[in-house]
C-alpha positions in Angstrom: 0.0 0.0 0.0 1.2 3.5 -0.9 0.9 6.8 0.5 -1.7 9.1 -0.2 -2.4 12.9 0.5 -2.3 13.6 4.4 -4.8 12.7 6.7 -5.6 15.3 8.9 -5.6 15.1 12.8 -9.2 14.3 13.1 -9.1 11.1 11.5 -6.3 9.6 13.9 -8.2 8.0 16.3 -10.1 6.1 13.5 -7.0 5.0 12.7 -6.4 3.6 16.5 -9.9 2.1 16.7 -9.9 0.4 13.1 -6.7 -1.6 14.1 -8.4 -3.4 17.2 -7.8 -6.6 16.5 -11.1 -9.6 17.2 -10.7 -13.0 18.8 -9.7 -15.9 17.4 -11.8 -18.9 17.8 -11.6 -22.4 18.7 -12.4 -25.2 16.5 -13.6 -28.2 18.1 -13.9 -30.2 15.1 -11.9 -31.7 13.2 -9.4 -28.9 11.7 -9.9 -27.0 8.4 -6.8 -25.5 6.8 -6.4 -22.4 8.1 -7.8 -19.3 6.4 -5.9 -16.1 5.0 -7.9 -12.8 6.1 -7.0 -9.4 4.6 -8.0 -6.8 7.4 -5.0 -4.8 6.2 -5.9 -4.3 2.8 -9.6 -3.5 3.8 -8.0 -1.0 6.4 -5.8 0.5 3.9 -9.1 1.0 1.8 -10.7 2.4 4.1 -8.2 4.9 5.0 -7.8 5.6 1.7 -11.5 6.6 0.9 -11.4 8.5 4.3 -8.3 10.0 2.5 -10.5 10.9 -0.8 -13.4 12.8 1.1 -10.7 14.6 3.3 -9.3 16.6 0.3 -13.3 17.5 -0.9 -13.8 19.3 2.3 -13.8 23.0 1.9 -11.2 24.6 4.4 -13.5 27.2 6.1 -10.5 28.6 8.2 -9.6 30.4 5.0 -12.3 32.7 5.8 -10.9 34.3 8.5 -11.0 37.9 8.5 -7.8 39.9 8.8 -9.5 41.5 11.9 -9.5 37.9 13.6 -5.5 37.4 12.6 -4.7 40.7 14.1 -6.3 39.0 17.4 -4.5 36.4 17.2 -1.5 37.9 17.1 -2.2 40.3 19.8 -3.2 37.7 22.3 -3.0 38.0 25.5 -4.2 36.2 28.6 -5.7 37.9 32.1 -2.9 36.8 33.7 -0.3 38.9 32.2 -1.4 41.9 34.0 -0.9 40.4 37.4 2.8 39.3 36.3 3.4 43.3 35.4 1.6 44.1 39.1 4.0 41.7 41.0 7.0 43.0 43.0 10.6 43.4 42.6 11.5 41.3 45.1 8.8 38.3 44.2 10.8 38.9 40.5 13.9 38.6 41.6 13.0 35.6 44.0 12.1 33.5 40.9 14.5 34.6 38.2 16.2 31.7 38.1 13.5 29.1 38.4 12.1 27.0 36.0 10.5 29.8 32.9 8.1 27.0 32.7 6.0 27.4 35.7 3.9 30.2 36.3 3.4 32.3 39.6 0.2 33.7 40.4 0.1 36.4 43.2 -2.9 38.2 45.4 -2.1 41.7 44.3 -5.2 42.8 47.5 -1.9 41.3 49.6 1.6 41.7 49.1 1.6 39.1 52.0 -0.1 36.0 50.3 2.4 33.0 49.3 2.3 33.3 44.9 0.9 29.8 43.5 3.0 28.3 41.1 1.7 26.3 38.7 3.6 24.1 36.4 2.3 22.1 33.0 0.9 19.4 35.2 -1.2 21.2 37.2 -3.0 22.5 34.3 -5.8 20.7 32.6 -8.2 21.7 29.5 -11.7 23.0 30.5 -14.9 24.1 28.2 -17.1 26.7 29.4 -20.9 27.2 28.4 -19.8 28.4 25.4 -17.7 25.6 24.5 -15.0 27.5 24.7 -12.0 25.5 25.9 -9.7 27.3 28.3 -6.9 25.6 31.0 -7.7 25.6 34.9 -5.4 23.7 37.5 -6.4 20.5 38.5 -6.4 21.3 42.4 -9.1 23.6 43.0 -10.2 24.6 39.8 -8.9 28.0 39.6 -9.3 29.5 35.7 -5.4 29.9 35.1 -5.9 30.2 31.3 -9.1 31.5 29.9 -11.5 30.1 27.7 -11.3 31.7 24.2 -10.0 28.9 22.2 -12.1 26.6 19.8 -10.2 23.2 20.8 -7.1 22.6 22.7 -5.6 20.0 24.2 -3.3 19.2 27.7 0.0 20.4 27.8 2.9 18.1 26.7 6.7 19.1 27.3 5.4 22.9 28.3 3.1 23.6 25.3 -0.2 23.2 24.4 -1.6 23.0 20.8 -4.7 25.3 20.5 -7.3 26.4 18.0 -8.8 29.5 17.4 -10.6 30.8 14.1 -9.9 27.9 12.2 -5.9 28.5 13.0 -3.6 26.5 14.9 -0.6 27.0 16.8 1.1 26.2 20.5 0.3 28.0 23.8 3.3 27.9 27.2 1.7 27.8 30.8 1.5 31.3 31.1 -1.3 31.4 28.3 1.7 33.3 25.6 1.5 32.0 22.3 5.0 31.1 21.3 4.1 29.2 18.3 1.8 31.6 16.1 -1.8 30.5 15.2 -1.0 30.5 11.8 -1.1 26.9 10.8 -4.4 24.9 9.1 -3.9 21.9 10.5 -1.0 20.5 12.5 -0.2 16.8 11.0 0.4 13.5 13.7 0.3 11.9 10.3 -0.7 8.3 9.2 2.1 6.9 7.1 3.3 3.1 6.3 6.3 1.5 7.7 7.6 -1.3 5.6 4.9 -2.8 3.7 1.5 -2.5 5.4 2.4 -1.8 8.9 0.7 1.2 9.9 1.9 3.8 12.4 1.2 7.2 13.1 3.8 9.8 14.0 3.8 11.3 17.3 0.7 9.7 18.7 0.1 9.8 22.2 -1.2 6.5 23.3 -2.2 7.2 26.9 -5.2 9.5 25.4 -3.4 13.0 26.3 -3.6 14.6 22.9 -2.3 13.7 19.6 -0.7 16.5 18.3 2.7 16.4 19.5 6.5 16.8 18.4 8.2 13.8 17.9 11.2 12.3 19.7 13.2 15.3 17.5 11.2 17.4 18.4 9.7 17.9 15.1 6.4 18.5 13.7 4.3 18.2 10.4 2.0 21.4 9.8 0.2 22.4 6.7 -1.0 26.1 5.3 -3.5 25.7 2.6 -1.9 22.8 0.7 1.1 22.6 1.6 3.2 21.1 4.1 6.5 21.3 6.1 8.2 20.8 9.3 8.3 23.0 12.5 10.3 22.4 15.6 9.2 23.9 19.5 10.7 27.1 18.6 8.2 27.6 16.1 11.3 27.5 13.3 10.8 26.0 10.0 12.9 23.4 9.7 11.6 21.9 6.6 9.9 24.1 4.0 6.4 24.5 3.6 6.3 23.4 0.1 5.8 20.2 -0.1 2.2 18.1 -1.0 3.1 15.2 1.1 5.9 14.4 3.7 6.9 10.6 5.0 7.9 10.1 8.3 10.1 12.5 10.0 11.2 10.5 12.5 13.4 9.1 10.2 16.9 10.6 8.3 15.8 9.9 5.0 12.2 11.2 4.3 10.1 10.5 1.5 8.1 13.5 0.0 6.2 14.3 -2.9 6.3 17.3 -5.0 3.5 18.2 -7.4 2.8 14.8 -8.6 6.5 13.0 -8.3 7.8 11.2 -4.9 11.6 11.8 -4.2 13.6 12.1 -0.6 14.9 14.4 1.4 17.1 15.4 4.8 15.8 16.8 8.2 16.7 20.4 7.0 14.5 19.8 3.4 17.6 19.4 1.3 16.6 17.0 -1.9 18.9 14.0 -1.7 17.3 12.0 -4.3 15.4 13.7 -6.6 11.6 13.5 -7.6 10.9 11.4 -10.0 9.2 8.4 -8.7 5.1 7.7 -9.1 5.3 6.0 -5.7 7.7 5.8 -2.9 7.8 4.0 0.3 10.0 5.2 4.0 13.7 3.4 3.5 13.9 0.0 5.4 17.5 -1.0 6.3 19.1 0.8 3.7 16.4 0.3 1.0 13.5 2.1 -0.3 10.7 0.4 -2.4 9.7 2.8 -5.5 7.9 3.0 -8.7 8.4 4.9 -11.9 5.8 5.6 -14.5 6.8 1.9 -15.6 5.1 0.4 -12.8 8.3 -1.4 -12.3 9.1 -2.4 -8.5 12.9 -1.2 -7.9 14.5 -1.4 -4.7 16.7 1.8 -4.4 19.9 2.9 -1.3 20.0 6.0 0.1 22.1 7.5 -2.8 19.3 6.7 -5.2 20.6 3.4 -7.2 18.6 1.0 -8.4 19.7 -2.3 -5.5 17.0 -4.5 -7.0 14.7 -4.5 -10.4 11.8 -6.6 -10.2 9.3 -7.3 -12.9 6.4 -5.4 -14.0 3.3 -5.3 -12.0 -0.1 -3.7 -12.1 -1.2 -1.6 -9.3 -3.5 -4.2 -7.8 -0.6 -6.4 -7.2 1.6 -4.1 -4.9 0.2 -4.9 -2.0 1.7 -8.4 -2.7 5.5 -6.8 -2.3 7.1 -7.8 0.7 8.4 -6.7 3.9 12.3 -6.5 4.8 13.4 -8.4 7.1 16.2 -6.4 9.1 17.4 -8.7 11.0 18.5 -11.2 8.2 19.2 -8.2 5.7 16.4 -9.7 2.9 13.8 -9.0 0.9 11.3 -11.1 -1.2 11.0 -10.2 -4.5 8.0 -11.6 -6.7 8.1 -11.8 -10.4 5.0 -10.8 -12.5 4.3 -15.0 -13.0 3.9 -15.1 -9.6 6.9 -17.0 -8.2 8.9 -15.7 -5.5 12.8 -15.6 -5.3 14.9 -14.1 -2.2 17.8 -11.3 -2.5 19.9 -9.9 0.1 19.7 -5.6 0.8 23.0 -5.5 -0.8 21.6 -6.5 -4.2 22.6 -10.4 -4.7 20.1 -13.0 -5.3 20.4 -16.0 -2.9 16.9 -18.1 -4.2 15.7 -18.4 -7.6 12.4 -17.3 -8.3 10.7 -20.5 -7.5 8.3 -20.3 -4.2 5.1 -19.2 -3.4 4.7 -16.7 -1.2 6.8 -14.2 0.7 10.2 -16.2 1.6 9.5 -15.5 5.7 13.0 -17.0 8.2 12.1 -17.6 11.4 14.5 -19.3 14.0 17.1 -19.9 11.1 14.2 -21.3 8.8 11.6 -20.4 6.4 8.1 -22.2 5.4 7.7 -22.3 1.7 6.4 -23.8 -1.6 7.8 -24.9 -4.9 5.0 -25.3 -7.4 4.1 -24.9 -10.9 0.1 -24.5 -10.7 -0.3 -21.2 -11.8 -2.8 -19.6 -13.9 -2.2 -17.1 -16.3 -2.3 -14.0 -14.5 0.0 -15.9 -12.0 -2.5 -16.9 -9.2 -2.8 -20.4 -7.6 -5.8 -21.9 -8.9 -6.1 -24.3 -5.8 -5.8 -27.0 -8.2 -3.5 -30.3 -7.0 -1.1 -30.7 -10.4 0.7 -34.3 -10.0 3.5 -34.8 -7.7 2.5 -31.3 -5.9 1.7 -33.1 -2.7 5.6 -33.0 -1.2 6.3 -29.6 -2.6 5.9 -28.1 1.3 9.3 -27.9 2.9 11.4 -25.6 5.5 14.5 -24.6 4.2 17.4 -22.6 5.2 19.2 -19.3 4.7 20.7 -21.4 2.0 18.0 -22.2 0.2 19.2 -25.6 1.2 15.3 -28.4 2.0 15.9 -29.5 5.4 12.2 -30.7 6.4 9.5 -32.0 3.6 6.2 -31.8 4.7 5.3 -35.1 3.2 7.9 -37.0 5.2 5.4 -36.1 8.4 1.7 -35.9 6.6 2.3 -39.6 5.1 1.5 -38.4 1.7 -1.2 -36.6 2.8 -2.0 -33.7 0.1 -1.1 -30.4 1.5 -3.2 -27.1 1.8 -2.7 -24.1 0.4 -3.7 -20.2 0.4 -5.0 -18.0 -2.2 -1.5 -17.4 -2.8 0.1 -20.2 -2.9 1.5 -21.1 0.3 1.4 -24.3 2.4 -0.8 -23.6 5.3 -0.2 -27.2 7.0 2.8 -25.3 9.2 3.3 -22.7 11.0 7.0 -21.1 11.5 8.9 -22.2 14.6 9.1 -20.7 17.4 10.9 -21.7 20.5 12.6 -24.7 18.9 8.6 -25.9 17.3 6.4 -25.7 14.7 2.7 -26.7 14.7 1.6 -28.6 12.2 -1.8 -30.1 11.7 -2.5 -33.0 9.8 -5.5 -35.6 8.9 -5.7 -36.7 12.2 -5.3 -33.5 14.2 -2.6 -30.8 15.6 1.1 -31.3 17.0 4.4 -30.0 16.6 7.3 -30.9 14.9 11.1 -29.5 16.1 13.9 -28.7 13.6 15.3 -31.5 12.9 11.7 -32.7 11.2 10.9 -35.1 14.2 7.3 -35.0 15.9 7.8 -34.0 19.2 3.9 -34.0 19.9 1.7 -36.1 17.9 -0.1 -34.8 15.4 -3.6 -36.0 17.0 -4.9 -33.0 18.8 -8.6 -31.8 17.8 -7.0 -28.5 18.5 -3.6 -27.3 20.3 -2.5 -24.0 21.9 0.8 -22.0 21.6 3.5 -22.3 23.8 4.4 -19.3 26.2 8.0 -18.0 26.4 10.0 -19.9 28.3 12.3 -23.1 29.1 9.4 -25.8 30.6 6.1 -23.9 29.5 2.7 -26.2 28.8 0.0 -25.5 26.5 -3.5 -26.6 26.0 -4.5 -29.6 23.7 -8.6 -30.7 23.2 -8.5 -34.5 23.2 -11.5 -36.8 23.6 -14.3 -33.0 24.2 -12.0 -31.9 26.7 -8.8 -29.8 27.5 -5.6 -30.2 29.0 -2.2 -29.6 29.1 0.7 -30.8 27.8 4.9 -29.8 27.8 7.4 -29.3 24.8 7.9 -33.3 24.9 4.6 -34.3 24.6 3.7 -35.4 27.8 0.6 -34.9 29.8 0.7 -32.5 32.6 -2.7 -31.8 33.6 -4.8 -34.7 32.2 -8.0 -33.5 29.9 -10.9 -32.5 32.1 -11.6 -28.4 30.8 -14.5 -27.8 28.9 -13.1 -25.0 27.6 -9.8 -22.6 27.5 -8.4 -19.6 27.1 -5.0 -18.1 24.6 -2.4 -17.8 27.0 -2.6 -14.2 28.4 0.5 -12.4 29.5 -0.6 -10.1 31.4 -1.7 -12.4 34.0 0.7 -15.4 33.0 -1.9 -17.7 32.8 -4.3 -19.7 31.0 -8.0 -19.5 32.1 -9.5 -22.9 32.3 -13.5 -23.5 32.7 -14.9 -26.8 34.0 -18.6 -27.7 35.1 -19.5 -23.9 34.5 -16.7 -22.7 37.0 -13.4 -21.2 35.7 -10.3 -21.0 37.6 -6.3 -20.7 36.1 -3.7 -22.7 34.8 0.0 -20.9 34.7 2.6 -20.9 32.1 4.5 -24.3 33.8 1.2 -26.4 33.8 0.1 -25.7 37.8 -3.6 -25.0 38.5 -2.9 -21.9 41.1 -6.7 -21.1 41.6 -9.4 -24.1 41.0 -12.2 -23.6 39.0 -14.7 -22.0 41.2 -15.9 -19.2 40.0 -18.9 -18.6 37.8 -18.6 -18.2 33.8 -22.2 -17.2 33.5 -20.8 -14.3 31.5 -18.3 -16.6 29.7 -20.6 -19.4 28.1 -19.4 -21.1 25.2 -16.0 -18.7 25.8 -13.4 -19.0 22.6 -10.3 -18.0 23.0 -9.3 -14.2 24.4 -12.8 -14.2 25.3 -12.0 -16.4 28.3 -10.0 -14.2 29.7 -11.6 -12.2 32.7 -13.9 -9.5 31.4 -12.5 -6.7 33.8 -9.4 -5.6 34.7 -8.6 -3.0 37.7 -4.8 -3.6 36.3 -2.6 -6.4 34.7 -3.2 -8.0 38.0 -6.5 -7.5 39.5 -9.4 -9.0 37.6 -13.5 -9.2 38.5 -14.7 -12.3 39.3 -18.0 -14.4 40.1 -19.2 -17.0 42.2 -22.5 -17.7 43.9 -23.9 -15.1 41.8 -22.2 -11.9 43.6 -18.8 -9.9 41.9 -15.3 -9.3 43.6 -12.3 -8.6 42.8 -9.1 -11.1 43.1 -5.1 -10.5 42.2 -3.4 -12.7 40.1 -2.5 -15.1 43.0 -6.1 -15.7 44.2 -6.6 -12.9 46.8 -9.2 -11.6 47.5 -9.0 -7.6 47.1 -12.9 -6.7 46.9 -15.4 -9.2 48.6 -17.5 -11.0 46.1 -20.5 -9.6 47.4 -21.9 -7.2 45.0 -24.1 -7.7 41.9 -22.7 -6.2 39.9 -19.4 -4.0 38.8 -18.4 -2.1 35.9 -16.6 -3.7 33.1 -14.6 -0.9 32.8 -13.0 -0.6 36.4 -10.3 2.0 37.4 -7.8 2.5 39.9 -10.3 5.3 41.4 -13.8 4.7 41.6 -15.4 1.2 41.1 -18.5 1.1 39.7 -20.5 -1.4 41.4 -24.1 -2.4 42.2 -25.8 -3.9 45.3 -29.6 -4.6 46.6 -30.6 -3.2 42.6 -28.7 0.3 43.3 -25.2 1.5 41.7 -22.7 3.9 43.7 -19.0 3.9 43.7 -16.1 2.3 46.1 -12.7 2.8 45.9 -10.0 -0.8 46.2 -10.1 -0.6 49.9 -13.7 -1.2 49.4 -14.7 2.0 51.1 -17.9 3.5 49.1 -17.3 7.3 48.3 -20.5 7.7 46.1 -23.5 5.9 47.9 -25.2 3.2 45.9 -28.4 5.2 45.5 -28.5 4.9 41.1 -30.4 2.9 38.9 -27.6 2.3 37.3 -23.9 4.2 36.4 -21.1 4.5 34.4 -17.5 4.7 34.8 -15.9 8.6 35.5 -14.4 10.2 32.5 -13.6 14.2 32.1 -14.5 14.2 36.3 -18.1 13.0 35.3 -19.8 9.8 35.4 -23.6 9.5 33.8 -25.8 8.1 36.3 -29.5 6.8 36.2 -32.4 7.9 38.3 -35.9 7.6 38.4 -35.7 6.8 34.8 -33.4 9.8 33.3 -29.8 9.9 33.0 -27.7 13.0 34.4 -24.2 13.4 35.5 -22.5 13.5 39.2 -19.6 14.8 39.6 -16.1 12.8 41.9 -17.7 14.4 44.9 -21.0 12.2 44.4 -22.8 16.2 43.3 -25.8 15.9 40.5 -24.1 18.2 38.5 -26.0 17.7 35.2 -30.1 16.6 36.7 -31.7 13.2 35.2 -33.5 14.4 32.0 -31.9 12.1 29.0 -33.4 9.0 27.8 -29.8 7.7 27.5 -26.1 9.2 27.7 -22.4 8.3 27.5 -19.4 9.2 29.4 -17.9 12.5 28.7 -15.0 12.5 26.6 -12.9 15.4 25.2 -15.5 17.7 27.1 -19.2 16.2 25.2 -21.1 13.9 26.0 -23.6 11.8 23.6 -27.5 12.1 24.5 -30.5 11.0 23.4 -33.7 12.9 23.8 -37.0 12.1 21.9 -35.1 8.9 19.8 -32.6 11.1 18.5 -28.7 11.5 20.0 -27.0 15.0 20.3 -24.5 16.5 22.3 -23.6 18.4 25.7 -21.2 20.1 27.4 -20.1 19.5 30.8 -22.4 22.1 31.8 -25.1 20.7 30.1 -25.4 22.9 27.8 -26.9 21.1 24.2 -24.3 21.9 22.1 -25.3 19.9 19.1 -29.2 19.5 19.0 -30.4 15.6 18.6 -30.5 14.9 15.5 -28.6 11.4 14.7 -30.1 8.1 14.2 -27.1 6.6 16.2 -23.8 7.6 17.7 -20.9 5.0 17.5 -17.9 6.6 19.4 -16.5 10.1 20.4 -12.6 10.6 20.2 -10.3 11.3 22.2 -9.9 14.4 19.6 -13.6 15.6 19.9 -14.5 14.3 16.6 -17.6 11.4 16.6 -18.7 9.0 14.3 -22.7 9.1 13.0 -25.7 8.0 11.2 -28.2 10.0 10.2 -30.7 8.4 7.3 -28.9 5.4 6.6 -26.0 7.6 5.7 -22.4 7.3 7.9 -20.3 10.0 8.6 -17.6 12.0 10.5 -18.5 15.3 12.8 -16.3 17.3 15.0 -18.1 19.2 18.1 -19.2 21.9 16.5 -21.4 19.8 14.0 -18.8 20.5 10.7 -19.1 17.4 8.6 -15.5 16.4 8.6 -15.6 13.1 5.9 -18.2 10.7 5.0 -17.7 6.9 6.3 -17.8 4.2 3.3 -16.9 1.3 4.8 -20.3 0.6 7.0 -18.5 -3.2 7.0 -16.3 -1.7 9.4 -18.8 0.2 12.2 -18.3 -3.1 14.7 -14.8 -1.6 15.5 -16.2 1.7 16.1 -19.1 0.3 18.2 
């Protein structure tokens, strides 16, 4: 997949949500071959339609008046006039501290100890107008006012804000020292090495996601055009460019007009623009296209490492990744057949596999066949003598393991592509391989280690003397690396291996209980699975987390809350707790009424709700006598029961539906956007919400602006 124009900030947390993976599933039948999905492709369409209706939108910031510019640059916060009213000696005192922090002093009282407030004490806040302004965390206090149009938390002493349709960077003392000048600042989407998708300068704890990257670089963009900024507000890379790669790395694809070429860090062309398509350099390599369509590997000064042969557009998905650590890359030829070259140019495997050539543990799973059709695609057909062509071979190319030696002549099975789907790569010394019979695994020197009899078989977990499951006879059990039985099979069902507990979760008789990593059951199955029936894999695994090692449980019908030894940390009393706990206040529910405790099982919030949700933004929707409303940490109805539903507050709205129709509020309850929609999937962590509204899907930010329309209604469960 290649790169297309930039996709603004609103659009990132898509990007997050769409690559939530599902659950595999267990088969407790006999095994089917296993089944090729293409999720990235369909993500990489997605995007790219996203992409499309991104570059229709009309940019309304252009609009601005020069009389709203001239604000801008004249900004000034309240809080500047009480720096000019402060004394000498308060002045001198703090000369030398930290310019970050801010000092705020009683001017009624030359007496009164100045508060300081430094980038953590500061939080975002939107006022009735929705407005967003920063207050301090403690207390409250308006340290920043309200006058911006979206801004997020501070991150190494700045904060992006928006105002009239222009962005640029605030310090804790409200000054702009990054001018609102900018029409969008860019944490862009961009593709690392063949289909993995990453996103620059992304904030995964949910703090804001636009910030500088490790460099301290940024993307921004001023009508279309972009370039690169650093905290200074400098321009470090022109602003000049229609698309920029990722700057996190030395050599940085960008396009110009319609041509791809690459430059430095400072925007100095290094190889020049010429190229249809071009992807970010990979261990000294960058895979490009000229108006040939011919796939050439090139080096950092530009030469051509590797030609391949020509393919059509819809093929180049197919191109492979490079493996850095073994220095390769697969190359496929426009037949179909794949051969194998080092990154310094030299071919080490004639073009004769299917498939990317993948090494894993010194060895690589592949296919030598000849039934190809004419536009080089495996039919799926058997030719004669096929059924041995399976093998692992070495960084030789050398065939140390046939398949057929360990099916017994049993016909292998293939994917769309090509490739023999019978094995999996090794990993820690095994490979699983399923045959007629069942699942087991084989080590490298071809033997069977565990016999291939298993109606279905688990991974093994890191480690020297780990177990995994195996279904035998209806039920599960475990078994080691040499095929013995440690726990004998008496499970009805089991969970994937979860790290984050080191342990397996094992159900029996409608009880679950937990299995770790060296086959020991270190909590019997006692406790209910009610909410776990007919479990698959990852599904198992407890439904709530406080942390990676307290988890909600059941038994006799009530909830608690154990650690990962066993412990009991909340009393399985309740009926009920949110799925959704935190380290704070725990949802839970007792005698038919919801309130909040904390993990010494203290309650803070009396149970006194029909039901609750989890605090977000300091708020947590509530329902009474019908109607949901809002409290507030202190346990205050801040927002009064009058909506027929709601969800958390995120990003300072909240979702509501009134009269079978969902709109918006601020945290003062203030409708902000009328009800209107049909449905409302998710709101970001940006402030921009995905929507129905007559059968027709689409992007909003708060302030109602239709950002992009959704195509890809195939894809809503991810956003759900």
């Amino acid at each position: 997949m290649f790169k297309k124009n930039i996709v603004t900030m609103s659009i990132i947390p898509l990007l997050s949500a769409s690559l939530l993976t599902g659950c595999p599933t267990h088969t407790h039948s006999n095994p089917p071959a296993p089944q090729n999905t293409n999720n990235d492709e369909a993500i990489h369409n997605f995007i790219k339609m996203l992409i499309d209706a991104l570059e229709k939108k009309n940019d309304t910031a252009k609009q601005t008046t020069d009389k709203d510019t001239d604000k801008t640059k004249d900004h000034k916060v309240a809080t500047d006039k009480d720096y000019k009213k402060t004394d000498k000696k308060v002045d001198k005192t703090t000369a030398n501290e930290d310019p970050t922090k801010i000092i705020s002093t009683n001017t009624a009282s030359t007496k009164q100890q100045p508060i300081t407030y430094t980038a953590k004490d500061l939080e975002v806040f939107y006022n009735d107008k929705g407005l967003a302004g920063f207050k301090a965390k403690k207390g409250g206090k308006v340290v920043i006012s309200a006058e911006y149009d979206y801004a997020e938390n501070f991150k190494d002493d700045l904060a992006v804000v928006r105002k009239a349709g222009k962005w640029g960077f605030i310090n804790v003392k409200g000054k702009i020292v990054i001018p609102l000048v900018y029409d969008d600042l860019l944490p862009v989407i961009f593709v690392k090495n063949r289909g993995t998708i990453g996103v620059n300068s992304l904030d995964h704890q949910g703090k804001g996601f636009t910030q500088f990257n490790k460099n301290g670089l940024l993307k921004v963009q001023k009508a279309d055009k972009v370039g690169v900024i650093n905290k200074q507000g400098q321009i470090i890379i022109p602003i000049i460019y229609n698309e920029i790669g990722d700057i996190n790395a030395d050599i940085i694809s960008a396009k110009k007009g319609d041509k791809w070429g690459f430059i430095n860090k400072q925007g100095q062309t290094l190889i020049d623009f010429q190229y249809q398509r071009a992807e970010e350099f990979v261990d000294g390599l960058a895979e490009v296209y000229k108006a040939d369509n011919i796939l050439r590997y090139i080096n950092t000064q530009g030469t051509d490492v590797i030609v391949g042969d020509v393919i059509g557009e819809s093929s180049l998905q197919q191109a492979c990744k490079i493996d850095k650590k073994n220095h390769f890359v697969s190359v496929k030829k426009a037949n179909g057949f794949y051969g194998l070259f080092n990154t310094q140019g030299q071919q080490l495997i004639d073009y004769k596999y299917g498939g990317c050539i993948d090494f894993q543990e010194e060895l690589a799973l592949v296919r030598k066949y000849t039934g190809l059709g004419g536009d080089g695609k495996f039919k799926g057909k058997m030719l004669s003598g096929e059924k041995d062509k399976c093998k692992f071979i070495n960084k030789q190319g050398q065939e140390i393991i046939a398949l057929n030696d360990i099916l017994k002549n049993v016909p292998s099975h293939f994917s769309s592509d090509g490739k023999c789907v019978n094995s999996e790569n090794f990993n820690n010394g095994l490979a699983k391989m399923w045959g007629k019979d069942g699942y087991g695994y084989i080590n490298k020197q071809g033997e069977t280690v565990i016999e291939l009899k298993y109606k279905d078989i688990g991974d093994f977990p890191t480690g020297k003397d780990t177990v995994t499951y195996v279904l035998e006879n209806g039920k599960y059990g475990f078994i080691n690396k040499q095929g013995q039985m440690v726990i004998k099979p008496q499970f009805d069902n089991v969970s994937k291996y979860a790290k984050n507990s080191n342990s397996f979760m094992v159900v029996k008789d409608g009880k679950y209980g937990f299995v770790n990593k060296q086959g020991d059951i270190f909590i019997q199955p006692q406790y209910q699975a009610t909410d776990i029936e007919n479990c698959k894999p990852m599904k198992c695994e407890l439904h709530s987390k406080l942390s990676d090692t307290l988890s909600v449980v059941r038994k006799n019908n009530k909830v608690g809350v154990i650690d990962k030894l066993g412990k009991v940390i909340i009393p399985i009393k309740y009926d009920g707790i949110s799925d959704e706990v935190t380290d704070k206040e725990i949802a839970v529910k007792k005698d038919g009424k919801w309130g909040f405790i904390n993990k010494q099982n203290t309650i803070i919030i009396p149970l006194q709700y029909d039901d609750a949700r989890n605090f977000n933004n300091g708020l947590s929707a509530v329902k009474q006598d019908g109607k949901w409303g809002f409290i507030n940490q202190q346990g205050k109805m801040v927002i009064k029961p009058q909506y027929n539903k709601a969800e958390n507050f995120n990003n300072g709205v909240s979702a509501v539906k009134q009269s079978g129709k969902w709109g918006f509020i601020n945290q003062q309850g203030k409708m902000v956007i009328k009800p209107q929609y049909d449905k409302v999937y998710r709101v970001f962590d940006n402030g921009v919400v995905l929507v129905k509204k007559a059968d027709k899907y689409f992007i909003i930010d708060k302030h109602n602006v239709k950002i992009a329309d959704f195509p890809a209604p195939n894809l809503l469960d991810l956003f759900s």
